[in-house]
N, C-alpha and C positions, 0 to 999 in steps of 0.2 A: 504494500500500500504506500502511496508516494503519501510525503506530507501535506499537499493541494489537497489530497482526498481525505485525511486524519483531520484537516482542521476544516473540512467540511461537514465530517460527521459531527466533529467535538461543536461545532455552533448549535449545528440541527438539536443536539443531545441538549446544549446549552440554551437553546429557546424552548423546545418539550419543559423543561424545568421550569422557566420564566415564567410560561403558560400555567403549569399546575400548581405557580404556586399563587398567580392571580386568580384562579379557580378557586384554591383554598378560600383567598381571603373572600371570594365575593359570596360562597357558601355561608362565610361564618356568618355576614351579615343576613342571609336571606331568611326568610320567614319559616320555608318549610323545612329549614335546617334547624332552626332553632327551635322546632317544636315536638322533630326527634329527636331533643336531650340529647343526651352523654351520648348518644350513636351519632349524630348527627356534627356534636363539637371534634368527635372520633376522626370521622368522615374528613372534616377540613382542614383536621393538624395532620393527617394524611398527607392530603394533597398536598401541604406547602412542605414535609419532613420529604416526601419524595420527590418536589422539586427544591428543595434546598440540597437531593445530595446528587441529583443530574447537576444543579445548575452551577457549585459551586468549584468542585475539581476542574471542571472542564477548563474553568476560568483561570486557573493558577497554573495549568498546563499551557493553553494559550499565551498566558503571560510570559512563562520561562522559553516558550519559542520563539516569541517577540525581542526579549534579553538575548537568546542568545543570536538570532535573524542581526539585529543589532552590534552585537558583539564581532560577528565577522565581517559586520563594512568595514570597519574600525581597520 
């Protein structure tokens, strides 16, 4: 896999996250979430725990390819 293709995945992976983790939040406020109780708070600390851990590696690996992309203009 060429690196054009890893950090096309690693975004794709890194928006999937972004998305479920505004899913989460717009869940916790909605009504019919809030009226299934402790399932329903369950439901949208889901959504944002499983896009906080798509969205967050992705981003620190990106990062250190940029560091290093960087590193070898130099």
């Amino acid at each position: 896999m060429t690196n054009q293709a890893l950090i096309k995945l690693l975004k794709m992976i890194m928006i999937v996250g972004i998305i479920l983790i505004v899913i989460g939040v717009f869940l916790h406020f909605s009504p019919t979430v809030q009226a299934m109780g402790v399932s329903g708070i369950l439901l949208s600390a889901c959504c944002v725990a499983f896009g906080m851990i798509l969205s967050l590696p992705t981003k620190i690996y990106l990062t250190f390819l940029l560091m290093k992309h960087e590193s070898d203009k130099h």
